[in-house]
C-alpha positions, -999 to 999 in steps of 0.1 A, spaced: 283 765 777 271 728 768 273 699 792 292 674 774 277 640 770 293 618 789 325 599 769 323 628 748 348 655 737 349 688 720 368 694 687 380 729 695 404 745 666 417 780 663 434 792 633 448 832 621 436 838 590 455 865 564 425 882 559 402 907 577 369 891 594 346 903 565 364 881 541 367 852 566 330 855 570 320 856 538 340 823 533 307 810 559 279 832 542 287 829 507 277 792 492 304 798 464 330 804 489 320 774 513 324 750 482 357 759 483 370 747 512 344 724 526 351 684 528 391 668 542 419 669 517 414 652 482 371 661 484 358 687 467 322 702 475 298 707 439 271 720 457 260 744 484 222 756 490 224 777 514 195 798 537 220 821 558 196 832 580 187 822 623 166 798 617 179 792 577 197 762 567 225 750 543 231 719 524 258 712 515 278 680 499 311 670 498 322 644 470 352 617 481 376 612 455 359 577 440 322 601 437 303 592 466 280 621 479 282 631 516 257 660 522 256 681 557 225 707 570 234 735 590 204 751 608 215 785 620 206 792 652 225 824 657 244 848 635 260 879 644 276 893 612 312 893 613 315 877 649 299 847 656 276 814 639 259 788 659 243 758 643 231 724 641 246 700 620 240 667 608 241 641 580 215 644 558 203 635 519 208 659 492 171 674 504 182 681 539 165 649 554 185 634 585 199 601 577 217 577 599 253 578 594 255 536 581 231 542 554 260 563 536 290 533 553 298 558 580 304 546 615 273 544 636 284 567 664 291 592 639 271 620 659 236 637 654 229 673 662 265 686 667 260 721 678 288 739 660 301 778 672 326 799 653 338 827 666 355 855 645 380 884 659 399 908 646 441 906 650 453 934 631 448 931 597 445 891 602 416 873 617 414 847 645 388 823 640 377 796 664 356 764 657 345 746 683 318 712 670 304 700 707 300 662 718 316 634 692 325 602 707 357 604 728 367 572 699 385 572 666 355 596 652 368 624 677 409 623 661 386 618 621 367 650 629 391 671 643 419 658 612 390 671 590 383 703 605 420 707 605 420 701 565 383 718 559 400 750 572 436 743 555 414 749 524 398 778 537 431 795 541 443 786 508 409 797 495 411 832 512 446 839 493 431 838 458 
């Protein structure tokens, strides 16, 4: 487990997905399927390049509803098929270049490196899935990342229906 930076909290969510882990899963290893459910409510996602591999990394953007571009990298740091992701994430340009969060008119303590683990388990036919994105500012960026998640993975379970 991380130490936590110090006025900083986890966004932890658990959801039960109507679908066996292989088909949650590939909602993470599939770039089709990510661009499906990544970004909050009213974004949509156009592009995904993704590397899904340790030591791979995605891109991926999500477009707000007036057309802005927000991209994301996610450098893998561990993958066990089916059962668990651990990455890095951070803002970056559409190349997968860091950026700071202002120079897109985010908030400045919008956080770098967020180590992010998902864990995946089996419940009967269903699957529980846990998200858990270490160290964001105990502020108002902590309650706009966790109502994100929550609407990132609202999508997802609307996406794994179809």
């Amino acid at each position: 487990m991380v130490a936590a930076k110090a006025g900083s909290k986890d966004v932890i969510v658990t959801r039960i997905f109507e679908a066996q882990p292989e088909r949650v899963w590939k909602s993470w290893s599939d770039a089709d399927q990510v661009m499906r459910w990544w970004g909050p409510n009213s974004f949509t996602s156009p592009s995904c390049k993704m590397d899904f591999r340790e030591g791979g990394r995605t891109v991926v953007c999500m477009r707000s509803p007036d057309g802005q571009d927000f991209y994301n990298t996610w450098k893998y740091e561990a993958i066990v098929p089916f059962e668990r992701l651990e990455y890095i994430q951070n803002l970056s340009d559409g190349d997968g270049k860091m950026i700071a969060p202002e120079s897109v008119g985010l908030r400045a303590d919008f956080p770098r490196d967020v180590r992010t683990v998902v864990t995946f388990k089996a419940v009967g036919a269903k699957t529980e899935m846990t998200m858990t994105e270490y160290g964001f500012p105990d502020s108002e960026m902590f309650k706009m990342a966790e109502m994100g998640l929550h609407q990132c993975l609202d999508k997802m379970a609307e996406s794994l229906k179809k």
